[in-house]
C-alpha positions as CSV (number, residue, x, y, z in Angstrom):
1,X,-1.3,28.0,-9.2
2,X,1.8,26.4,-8.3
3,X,3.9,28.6,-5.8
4,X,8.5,28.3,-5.9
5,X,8.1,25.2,-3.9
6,X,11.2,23.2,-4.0
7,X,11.0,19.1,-3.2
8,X,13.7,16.1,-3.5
9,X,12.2,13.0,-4.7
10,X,13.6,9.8,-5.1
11,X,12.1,7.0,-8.5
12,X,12.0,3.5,-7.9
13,X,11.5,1.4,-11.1
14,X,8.6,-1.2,-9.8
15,X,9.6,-4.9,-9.7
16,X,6.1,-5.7,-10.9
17,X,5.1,-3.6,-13.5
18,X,2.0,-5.0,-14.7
19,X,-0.4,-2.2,-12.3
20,X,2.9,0.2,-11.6
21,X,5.6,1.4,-13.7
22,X,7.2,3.9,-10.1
23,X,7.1,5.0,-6.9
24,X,8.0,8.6,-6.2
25,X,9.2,9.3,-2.8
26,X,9.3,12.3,-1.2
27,X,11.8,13.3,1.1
28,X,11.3,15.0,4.1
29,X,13.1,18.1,4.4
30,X,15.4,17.2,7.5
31,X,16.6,13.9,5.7
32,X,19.6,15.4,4.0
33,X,20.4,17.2,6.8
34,X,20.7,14.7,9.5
35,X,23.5,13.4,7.4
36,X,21.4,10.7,5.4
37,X,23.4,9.5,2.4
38,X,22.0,9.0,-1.4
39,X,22.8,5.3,-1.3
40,X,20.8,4.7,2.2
41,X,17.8,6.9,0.7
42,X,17.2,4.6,-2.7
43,X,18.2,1.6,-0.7
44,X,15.4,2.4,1.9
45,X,13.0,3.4,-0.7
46,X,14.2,0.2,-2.7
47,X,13.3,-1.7,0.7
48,X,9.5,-0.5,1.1
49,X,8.9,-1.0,-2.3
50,X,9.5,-5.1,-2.3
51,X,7.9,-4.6,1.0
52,X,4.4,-3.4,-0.3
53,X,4.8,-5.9,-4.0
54,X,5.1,-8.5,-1.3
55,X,2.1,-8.5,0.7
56,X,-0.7,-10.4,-0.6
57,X,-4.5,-9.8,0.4
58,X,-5.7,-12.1,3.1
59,X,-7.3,-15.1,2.4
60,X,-10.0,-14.4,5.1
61,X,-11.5,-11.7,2.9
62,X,-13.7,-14.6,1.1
63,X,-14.6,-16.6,4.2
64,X,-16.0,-13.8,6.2
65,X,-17.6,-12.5,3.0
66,X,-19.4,-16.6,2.8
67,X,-20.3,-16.7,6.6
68,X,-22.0,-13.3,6.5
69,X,-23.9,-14.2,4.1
70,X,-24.6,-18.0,6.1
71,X,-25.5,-15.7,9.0
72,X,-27.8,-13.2,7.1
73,X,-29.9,-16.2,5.1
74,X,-30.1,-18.0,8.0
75,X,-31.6,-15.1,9.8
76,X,-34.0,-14.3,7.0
77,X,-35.0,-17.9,7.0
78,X,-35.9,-17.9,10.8
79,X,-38.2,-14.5,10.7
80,X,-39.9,-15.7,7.5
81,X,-40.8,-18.8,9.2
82,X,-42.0,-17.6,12.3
């Protein structure tokens, strides 16, 4: 059951539209009232979207991934030699 609840959202078209085709932003309530123009609210949202499409995972992820393993053979391999 949806209730007469009233939100502003802003679209942003996503630069890389291969996994997203927008972002939908919310605004808070008090936004528009502390004077915040339409302009500064897409350009901000504008900003955190090519913020998030540029981070890329870390490279780490694998190398952890290959020295726990390392770790855990190697520690099989000693307590089913001894």
């Amino acid at each position: 059951m949806v209730k007469g609840v009233s939100r502003q959202v802003i679209v942003v078209q996503s630069p890389d539209k291969e996994l997203f085709e927008q972002a939908i932003f919310i605004l808070k309530e008090e936004a528009v009232a502390k004077g915040v123009t339409e302009e500064m609210l897409l350009k901000e949202a504008k900003r955190a979207v090519r913020v998030q499409a540029g981070k890329k995972l870390s490279a780490y992820g694998p190398v952890w991934a290959a020295g726990g393993a390392a770790v855990t053979g190697i520690a099989w391999l000693i307590a089913v030699l001894l």
